[in-house]
N, C-alpha and C positions, 0 to 999 in steps of 0.2 A: 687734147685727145688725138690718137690716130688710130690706124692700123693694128689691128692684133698680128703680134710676131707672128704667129703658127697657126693659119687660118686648118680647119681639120682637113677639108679636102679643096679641091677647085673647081670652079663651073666645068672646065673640060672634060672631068672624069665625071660629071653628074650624069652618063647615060646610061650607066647600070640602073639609076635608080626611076622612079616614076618623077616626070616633072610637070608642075603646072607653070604657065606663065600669065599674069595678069598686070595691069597698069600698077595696083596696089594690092599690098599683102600686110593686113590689119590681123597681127597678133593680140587672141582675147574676144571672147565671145561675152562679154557682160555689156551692160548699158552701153558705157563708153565704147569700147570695139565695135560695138554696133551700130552705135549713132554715129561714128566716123566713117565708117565702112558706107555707110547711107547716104551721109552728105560726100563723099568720094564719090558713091556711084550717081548723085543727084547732077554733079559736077561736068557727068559724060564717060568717066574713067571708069574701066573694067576691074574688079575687085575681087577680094579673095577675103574669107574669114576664117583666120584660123584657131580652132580649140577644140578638144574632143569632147565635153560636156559643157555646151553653151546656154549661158545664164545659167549655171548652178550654182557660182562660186554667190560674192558677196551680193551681187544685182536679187540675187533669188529671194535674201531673206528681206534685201532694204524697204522699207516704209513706205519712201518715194515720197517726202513732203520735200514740197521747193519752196525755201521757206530761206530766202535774203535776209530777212530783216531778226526772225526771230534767232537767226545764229550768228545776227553781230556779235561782237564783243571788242573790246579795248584794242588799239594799235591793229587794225585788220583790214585799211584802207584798200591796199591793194587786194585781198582778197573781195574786199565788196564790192567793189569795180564788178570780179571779174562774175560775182554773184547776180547782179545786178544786169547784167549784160546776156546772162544765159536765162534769167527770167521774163525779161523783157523777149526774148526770142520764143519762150515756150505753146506759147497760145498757136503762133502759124506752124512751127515747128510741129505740131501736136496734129491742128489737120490738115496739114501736106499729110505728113505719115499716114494717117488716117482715109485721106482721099485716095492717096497710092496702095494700102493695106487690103482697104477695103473692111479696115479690123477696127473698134476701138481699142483706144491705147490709156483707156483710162485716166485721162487729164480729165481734173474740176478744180476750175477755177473759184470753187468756196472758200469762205472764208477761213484765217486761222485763229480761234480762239486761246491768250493766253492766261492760265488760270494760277491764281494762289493758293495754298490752302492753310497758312494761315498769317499773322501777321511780318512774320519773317522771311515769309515769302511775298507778299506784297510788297515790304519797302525792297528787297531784290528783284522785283523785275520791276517797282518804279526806278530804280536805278539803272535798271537797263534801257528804261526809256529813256531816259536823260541822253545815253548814249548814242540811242538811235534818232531821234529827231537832231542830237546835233551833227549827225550826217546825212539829213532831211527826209527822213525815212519816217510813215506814218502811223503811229501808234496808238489809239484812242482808249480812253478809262471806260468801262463800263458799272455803270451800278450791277450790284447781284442781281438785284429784277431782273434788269434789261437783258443781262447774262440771262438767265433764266428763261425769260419768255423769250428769246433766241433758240436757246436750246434746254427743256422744260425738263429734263433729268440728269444736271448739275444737281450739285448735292447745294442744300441752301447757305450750308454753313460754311460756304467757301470766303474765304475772304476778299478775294480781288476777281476782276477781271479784266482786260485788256484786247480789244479789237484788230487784227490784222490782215485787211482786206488785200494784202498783195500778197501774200504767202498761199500759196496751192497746193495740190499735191498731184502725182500722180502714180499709177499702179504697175510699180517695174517689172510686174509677172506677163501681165499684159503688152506692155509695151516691149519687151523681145520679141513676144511673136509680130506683135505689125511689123516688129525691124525684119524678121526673116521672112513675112509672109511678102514684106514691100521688096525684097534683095531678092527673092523668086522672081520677079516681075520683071520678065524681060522684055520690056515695050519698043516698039518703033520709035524715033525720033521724034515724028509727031507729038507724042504723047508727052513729049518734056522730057521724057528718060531716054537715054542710047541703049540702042539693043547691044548689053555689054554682058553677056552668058559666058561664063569663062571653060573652057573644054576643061575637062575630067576634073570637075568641081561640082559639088551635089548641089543641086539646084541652079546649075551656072553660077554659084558663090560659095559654097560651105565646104571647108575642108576640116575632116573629122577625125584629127590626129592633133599630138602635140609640136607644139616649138622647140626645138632644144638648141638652135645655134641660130646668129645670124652667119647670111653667106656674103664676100666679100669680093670684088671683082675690079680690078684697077681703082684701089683707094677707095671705093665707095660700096656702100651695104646694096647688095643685088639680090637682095631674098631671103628668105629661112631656110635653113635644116629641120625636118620633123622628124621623130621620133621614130618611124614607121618604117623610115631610111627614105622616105619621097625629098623632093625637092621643091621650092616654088621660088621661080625666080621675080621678081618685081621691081620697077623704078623704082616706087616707094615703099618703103616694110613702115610700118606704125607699130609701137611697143606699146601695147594697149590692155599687158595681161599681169594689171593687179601683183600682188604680192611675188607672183613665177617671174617678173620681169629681172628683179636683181639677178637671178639664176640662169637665165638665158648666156650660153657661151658665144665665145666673139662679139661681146662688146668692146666697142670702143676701147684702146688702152686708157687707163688712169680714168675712168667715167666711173663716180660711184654712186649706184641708185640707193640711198640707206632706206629701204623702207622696213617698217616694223607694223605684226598684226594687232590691230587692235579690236579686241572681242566683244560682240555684243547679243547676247539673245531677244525674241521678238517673236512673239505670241500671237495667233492667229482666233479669233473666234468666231463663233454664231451666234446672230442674234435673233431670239424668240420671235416668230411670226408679232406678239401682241406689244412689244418693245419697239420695234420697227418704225420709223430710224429712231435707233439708240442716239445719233449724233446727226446732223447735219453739215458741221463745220470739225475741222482737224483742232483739236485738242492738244495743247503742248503747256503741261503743269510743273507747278513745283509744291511737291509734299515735305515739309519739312528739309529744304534746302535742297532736296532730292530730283532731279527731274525724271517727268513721265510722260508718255504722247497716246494719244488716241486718234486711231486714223480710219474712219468708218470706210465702206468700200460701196460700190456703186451694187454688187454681191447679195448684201446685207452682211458681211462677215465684219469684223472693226480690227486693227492690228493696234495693237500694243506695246509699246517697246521703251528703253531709255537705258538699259547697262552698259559697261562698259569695262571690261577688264583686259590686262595684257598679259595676264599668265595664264592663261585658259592651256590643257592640255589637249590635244589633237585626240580626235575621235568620232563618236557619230555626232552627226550633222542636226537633226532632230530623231525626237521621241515616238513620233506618231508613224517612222518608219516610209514617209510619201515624198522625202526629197530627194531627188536624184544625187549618187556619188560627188563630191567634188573635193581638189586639193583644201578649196578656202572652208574647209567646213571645221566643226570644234564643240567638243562637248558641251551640251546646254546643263546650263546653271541651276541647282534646282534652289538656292539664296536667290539666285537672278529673277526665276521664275515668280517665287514666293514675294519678292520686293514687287513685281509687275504688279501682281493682281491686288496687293494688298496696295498699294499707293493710285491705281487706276480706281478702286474703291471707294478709296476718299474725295474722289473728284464726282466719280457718276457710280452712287453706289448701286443699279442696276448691274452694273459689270457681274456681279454674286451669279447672277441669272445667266447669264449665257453658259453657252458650249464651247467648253475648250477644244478645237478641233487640231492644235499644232505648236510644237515649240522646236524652235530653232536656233540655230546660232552658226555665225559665221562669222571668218576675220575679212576688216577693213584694212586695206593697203594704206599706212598713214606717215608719214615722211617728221624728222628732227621738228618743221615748222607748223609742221601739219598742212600745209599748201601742198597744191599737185605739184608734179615733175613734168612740164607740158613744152616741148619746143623743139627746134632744131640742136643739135653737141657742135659747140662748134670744134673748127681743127685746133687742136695742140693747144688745147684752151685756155683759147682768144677770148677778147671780150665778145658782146652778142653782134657789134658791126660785122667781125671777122669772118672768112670763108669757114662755112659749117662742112659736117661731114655728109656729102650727099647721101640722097636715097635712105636716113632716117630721122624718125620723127620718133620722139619719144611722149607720154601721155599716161601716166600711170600714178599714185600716190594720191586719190582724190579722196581717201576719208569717208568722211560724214558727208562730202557735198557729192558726191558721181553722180546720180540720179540728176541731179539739179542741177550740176557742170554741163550735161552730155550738149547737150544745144551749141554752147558756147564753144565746148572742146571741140567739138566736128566741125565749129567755121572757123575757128583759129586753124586745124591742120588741112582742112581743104586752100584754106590763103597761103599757107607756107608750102603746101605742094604749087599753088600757082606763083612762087616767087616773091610774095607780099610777109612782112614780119610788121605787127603790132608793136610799139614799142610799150604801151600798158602792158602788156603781159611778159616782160622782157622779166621780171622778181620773181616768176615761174620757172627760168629756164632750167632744164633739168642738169648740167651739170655746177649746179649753186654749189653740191657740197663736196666737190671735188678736187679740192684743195688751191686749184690758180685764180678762186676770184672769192674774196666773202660773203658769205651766207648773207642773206637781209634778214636783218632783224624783228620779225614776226615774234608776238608774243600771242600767241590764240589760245583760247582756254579750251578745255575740253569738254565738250558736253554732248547730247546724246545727238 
């Protein structure tokens, strides 16, 4: 990797335009942008977030189950690692935010119930336990009863059930605002945080315009170009924006981010004052080889989701008309729709009853491996020893896990802004598919 031949302009001539300066300038306002922009600023370092409608893209529709165990699957070692490692962080992760917020962020540590619904789907996910215990991950059988007097509107004729006390979830709608209500907070030292308020930044952090270039300044990324024609210069720029990343000009030469949208819609309901809780635990089924999730809210509303397509055509975002604008939004499914309710049914057929208050649909930024793009590029690419390209960090292509990653992804780039590289997370590096080093061989299955 190096230098782009033809950078569009240079720091010198940036006085025409408005500039911000801050230690770090975290392109991407979704989960990930935010949880690193957080642990940046937890760090000491003055920051910047950049995107003009934050958390609308994929964070907005996501489910928010962090769930390690139940998105094992075959050959995904190094992805468990890094699975494993950002759920282990979520619980303090949840109330520092929390404490600093002043917000709940919607973390519950309830159980994940996994359910069959009928014998084909029982010996599929006993087979996935087979997978998961032998990477010592805990999986217990449940009888129907027990299933049942757990949670009393399961439908009876379910066939299986499966216990998974380390699978949680949390509420990505909520969890934005602690990140910007916490990124408003500009505390004395005392208080653990540096008073890091960055000038002409809304809220001493928020800048409310796009990316459209990195900026370049003796060999190394000194900032973004926004849209707007501003400037922000920074030590560290972080590519944190989902599916806009590949598009982003003056990357790196020969640096190629392949990420590809993967579409999913995800249903929002109400549940009847006399239902109430419809569910206790996160629900994650299989109807006839199919999967589907139930994810009740602290709210009363439950979410529902498990599609998945990749030729969805761009379009509105949802149906009910209440989601803000965003590039990652895409027609909802009305087969997608109809699969939800109709296979949520068969698991708790109470579902009939409720209120559908919202259907949605958004693409996930998902990579050849389906593993994120997380690290330092390095120069002229080198293996991961080699001198990297300063001043960025790349972290984009997280799928099905961002929700679950974000913990994990903001102490990985806060240690490589302090000098420190992981060698676990070295099968992440983001310039894997860029032709000077081979791709690692991940085979992951896809599922919701």
């Amino acid at each position: 990797m190096g230098i782009p031949e033809s950078p569009p302009d240079t720091i010198a001539g940036s006085s025409i335009v408005p500039t911000i300066s801050a230690h770090v300038a975290v392109i991407g306002g979704g989960v990930i942008g935010h949880g690193i922009a957080w642990e940046a600023r937890r760090s000491g370092r003055s920051v910047v977030l950049i995107d003009d409608a934050p958390g609308s893209g994929a964070s907005w529709a996501a489910a928010g189950m962090l769930a390690p165990v139940s998105e094992l699957h075959y050959q995904e070692e190094e992805l468990l690692g890094l699975m494993l490692d950002a759920s282990e962080r979520w619980p303090q992760f949840a109330a520092d935010l929390t404490r600093v917020s002043g917000r709940g962020s919607g973390y519950l540590a309830t159980p994940t119930l996994a359910i069959g619904a009928d014998a084909g789907d029982r010996q599929a996910l006993m087979d996935l336990r087979g997978v998961q215990q032998a990477n010592g991950l805990a999986v217990e059988p449940l009888t129907v009863r027990e299933a049942r007097r757990r949670e009393p509107l399961l439908s009876p004729a379910i066939a299986c059930a499966l216990d998974t006390p380390a699978d949680h979830q949390v509420d990505p709608r909520r969890l934005v605002e602690c990140f910007r209500a916490a990124l408003a907070s500009h505390l004395p030292a005392s208080s653990g945080i540096a008073d890091t308020a960055v000038a002409g930044a809304l809220d001493g952090f928020a800048v409310a315009d796009r990316a459209v270039s990195l900026e370049w300044a003796d060999g190394a990324v000194a900032g973004v170009r926004l849209a707007g024609g501003g400037l922000v210069l920074a030590g560290e720029t972080v590519v944190a924006n989902g599916m806009a990343a590949a598009s982003l000009e003056n990357l790196p030469d020969g640096l190629r981010l392949p990420l590809r949208p993967v579409h999913g819609d995800i249903l929002r309901l109400a549940v009847p004052q006399h239902l109430q809780p419809l569910l206790t635990s996160t629900v994650r089924g299989l109807v006839r080889g199919v999967p589907v999730y139930l994810v009740p809210r602290e709210d009363g509303t439950v979410v529902i989701g498990a599609t998945q397509r990749e030729d969805a055509p761009a379009g509105a975002g949802t149906a009910s008309g209440a989601v803000p604008p965003s590039t990652g939004s895409s027609a909802v499914s009305a087969g997608g729709v109809y699969q939800l309710l109709r296979d949520a049914q068969v698991l708790v057929p109470a579902v009939a009853e409720l209120e559908l208050l919202e259907c949605t649909a958004r693409a996930r930024p998902a990579t050849p491996d389906n593993a994120p793009l997380l690290g330092r590029v390095p120069a002229d690419g080198g293996d991961a020893s080699a001198a990297h390209i300063p001043g960025l960090i790349v972290a984009t292509g997280f799928f099905r896990h961002g929700v679950l990653l974000t913990p994990a992804a903001a102490a990985i780039c806060r240690d490589l802004m302090e000098g420190k590289a992981d060698p676990r997370w070295q099968p992440f590096r983001p310039d894997r598919f860029s032709g000077r080093i081979p791709a690692p061989s991940f085979n992951i299955k896809e599922t919701a």
